[in-house]
DRENPA-3360 file (N, C-alpha, C; in nm, 2 decimals, always signed):
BEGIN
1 = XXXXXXXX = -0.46/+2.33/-3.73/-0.51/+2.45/-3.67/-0.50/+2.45/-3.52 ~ -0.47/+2.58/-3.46/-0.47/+2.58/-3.27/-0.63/+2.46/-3.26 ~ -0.73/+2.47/-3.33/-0.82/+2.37/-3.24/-0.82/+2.29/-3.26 ~ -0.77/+2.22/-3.40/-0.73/+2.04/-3.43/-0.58/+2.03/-3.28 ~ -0.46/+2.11/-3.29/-0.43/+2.05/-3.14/-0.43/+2.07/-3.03 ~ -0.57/+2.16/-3.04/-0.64/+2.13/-2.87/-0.68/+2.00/-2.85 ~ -0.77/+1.94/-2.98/-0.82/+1.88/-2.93/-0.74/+1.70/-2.93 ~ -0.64/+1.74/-3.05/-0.54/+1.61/-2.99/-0.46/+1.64/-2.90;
9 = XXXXXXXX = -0.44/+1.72/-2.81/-0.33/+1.74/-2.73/-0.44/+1.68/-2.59 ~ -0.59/+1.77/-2.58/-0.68/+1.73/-2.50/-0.68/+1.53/-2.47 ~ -0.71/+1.53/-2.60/-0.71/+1.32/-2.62/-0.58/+1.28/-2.56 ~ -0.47/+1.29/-2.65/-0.37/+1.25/-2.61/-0.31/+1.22/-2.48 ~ -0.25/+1.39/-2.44/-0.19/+1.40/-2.30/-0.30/+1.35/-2.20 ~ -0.42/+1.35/-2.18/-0.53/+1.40/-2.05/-0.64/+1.27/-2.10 ~ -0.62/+1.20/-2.20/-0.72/+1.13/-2.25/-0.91/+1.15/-2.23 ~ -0.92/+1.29/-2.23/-1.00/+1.29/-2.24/-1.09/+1.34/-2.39;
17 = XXXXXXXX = -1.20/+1.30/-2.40/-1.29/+1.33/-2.54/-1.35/+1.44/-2.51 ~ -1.37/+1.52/-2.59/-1.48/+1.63/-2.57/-1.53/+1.70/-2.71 ~ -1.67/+1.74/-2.67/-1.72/+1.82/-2.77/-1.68/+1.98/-2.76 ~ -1.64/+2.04/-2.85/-1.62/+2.17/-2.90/-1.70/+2.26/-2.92 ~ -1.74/+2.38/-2.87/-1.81/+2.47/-2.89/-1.78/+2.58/-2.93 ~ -1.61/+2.62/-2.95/-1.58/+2.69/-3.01/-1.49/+2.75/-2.91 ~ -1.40/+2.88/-3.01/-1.31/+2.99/-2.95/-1.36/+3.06/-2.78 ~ -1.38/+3.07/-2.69/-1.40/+3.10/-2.60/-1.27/+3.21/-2.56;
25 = XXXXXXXX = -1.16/+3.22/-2.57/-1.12/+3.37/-2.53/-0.94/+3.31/-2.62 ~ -0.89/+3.47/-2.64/-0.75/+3.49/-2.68/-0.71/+3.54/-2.65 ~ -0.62/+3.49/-2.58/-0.49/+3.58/-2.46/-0.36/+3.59/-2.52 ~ -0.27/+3.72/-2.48/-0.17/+3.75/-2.52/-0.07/+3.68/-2.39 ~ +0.03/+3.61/-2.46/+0.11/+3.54/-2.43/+0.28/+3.58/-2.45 ~ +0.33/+3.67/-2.32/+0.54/+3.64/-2.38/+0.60/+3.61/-2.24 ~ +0.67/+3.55/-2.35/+0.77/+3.51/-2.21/+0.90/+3.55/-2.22 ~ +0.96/+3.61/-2.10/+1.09/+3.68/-2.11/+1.21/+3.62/-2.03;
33 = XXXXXXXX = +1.29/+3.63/-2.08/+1.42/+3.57/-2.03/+1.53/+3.66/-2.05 ~ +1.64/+3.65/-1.98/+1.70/+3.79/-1.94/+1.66/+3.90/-2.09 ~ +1.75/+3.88/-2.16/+1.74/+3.97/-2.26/+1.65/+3.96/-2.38 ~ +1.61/+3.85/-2.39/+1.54/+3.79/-2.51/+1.36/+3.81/-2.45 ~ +1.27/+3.78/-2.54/+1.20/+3.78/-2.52/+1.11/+3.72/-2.64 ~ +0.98/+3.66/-2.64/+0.90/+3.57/-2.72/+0.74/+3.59/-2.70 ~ +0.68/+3.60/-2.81/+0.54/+3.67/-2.76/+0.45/+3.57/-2.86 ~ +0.34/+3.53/-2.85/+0.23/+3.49/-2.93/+0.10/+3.47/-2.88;
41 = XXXXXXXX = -0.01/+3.36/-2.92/-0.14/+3.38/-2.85/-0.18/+3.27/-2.80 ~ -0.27/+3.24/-2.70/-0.31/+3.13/-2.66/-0.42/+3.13/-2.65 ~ -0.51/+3.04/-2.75/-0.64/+3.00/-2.79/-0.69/+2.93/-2.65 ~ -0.77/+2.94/-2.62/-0.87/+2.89/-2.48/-1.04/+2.84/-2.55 ~ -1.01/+2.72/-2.53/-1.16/+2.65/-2.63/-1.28/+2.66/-2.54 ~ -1.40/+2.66/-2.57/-1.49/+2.62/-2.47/-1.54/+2.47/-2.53 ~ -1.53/+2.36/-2.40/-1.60/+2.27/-2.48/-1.66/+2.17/-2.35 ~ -1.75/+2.06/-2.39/-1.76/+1.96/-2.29/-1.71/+1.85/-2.30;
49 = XXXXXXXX = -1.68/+1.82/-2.17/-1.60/+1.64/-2.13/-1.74/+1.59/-2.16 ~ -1.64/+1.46/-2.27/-1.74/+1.33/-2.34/-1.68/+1.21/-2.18 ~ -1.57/+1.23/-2.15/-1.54/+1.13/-2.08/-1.46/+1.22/-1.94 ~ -1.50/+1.17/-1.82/-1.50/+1.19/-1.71/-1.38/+1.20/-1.60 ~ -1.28/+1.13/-1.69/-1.19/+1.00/-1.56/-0.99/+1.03/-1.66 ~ -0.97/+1.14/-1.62/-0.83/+1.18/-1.73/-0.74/+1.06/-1.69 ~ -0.69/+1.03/-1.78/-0.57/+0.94/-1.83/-0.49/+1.02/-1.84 ~ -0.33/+1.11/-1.76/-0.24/+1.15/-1.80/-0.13/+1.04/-1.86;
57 = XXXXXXXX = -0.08/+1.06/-2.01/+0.00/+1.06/-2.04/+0.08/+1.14/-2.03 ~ +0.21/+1.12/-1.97/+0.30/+1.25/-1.91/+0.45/+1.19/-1.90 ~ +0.49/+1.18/-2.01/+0.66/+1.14/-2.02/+0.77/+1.20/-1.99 ~ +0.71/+1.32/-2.00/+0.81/+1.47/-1.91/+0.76/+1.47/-1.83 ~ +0.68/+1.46/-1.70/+0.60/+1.50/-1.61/+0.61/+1.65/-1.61 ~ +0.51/+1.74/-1.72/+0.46/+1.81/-1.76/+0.34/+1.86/-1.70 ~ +0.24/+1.75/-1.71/+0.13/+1.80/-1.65/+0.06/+1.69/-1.59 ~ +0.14/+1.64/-1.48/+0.08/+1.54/-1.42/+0.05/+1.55/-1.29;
65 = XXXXXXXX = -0.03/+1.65/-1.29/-0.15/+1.74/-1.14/-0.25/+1.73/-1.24 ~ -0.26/+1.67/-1.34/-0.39/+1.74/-1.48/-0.51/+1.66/-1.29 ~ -0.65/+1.70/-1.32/-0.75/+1.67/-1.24/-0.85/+1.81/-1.34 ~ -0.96/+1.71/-1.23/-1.07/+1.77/-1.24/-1.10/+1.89/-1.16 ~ -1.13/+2.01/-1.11/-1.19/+2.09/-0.99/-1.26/+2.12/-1.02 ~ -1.34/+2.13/-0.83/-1.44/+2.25/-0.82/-1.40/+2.40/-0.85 ~ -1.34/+2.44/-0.79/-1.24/+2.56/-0.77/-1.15/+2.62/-0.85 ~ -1.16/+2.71/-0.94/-1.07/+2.77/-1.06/-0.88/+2.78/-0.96;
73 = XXXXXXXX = -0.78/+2.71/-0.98/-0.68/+2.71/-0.89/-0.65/+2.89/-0.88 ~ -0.57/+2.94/-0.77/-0.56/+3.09/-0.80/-0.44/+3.13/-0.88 ~ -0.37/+3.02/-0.90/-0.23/+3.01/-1.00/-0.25/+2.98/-1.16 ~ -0.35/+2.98/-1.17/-0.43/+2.97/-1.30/-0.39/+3.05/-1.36 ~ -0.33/+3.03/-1.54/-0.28/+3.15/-1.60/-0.41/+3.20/-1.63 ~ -0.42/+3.35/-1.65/-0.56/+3.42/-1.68/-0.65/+3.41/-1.61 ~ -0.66/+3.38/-1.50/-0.74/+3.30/-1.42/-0.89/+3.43/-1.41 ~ -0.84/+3.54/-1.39/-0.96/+3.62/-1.38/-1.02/+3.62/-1.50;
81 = XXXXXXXX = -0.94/+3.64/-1.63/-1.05/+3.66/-1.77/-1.11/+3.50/-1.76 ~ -1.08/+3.41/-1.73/-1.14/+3.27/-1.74/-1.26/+3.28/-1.61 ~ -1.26/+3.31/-1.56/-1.35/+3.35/-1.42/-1.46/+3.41/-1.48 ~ -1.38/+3.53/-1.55/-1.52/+3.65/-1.64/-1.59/+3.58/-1.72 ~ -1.49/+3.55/-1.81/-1.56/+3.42/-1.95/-1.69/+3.32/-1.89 ~ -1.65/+3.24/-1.79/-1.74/+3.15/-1.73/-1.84/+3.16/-1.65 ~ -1.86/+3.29/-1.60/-1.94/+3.35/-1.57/-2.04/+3.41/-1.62 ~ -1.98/+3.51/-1.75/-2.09/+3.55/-1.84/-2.12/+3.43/-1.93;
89 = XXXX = -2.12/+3.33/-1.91/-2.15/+3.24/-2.03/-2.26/+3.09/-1.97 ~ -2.17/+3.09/-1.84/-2.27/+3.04/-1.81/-2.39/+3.09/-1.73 ~ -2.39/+3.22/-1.71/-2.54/+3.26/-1.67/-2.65/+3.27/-1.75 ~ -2.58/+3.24/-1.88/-2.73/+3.26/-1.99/-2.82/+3.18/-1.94;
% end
């Protein structure tokens, strides 16, 4: 399922554990290239770090900026609906 490999891709690549609290938002996702084009969805989990301190494994150097922030980056894909999301959710 998209959240069985969130959450091994989470462990794996970033070594970090966390607990799941579920679907947190679905964004539409395409990507275009000259003439072609490719569309599908990208599941965004809400959950908590069990462990603190990421371990990138990164054999492609893929995602090896992974870190922690204060600051949502402004290059963040979706960055405003994740802004909204976290907002309304954590003000309860």
């Amino acid at each position: 399922t998209f959240r069985e490999a969130a959450e091994r891709e989470l462990a794996e690549e970033a070594g970090v554990e966390a607990t799941y609290d579920g679907l947190a938002m679905l964004t539409h996702v395409e990507v275009v290239h000259g003439d072609r084009s490719v569309e599908g969805v990208l599941p965004v989990y809400a959950a908590r770090a069990e462990t603190d301190d990421p371990h990138v494994a990164d054999p492609d150097d893929e995602i090896s900026a992974a870190r922690w922030f204060e600051t949502l980056p402004e290059d963040t894909r979706d960055r405003d609906s994740l802004v909204e999301w976290r907002d309304r959710t954590l003000s309860v």
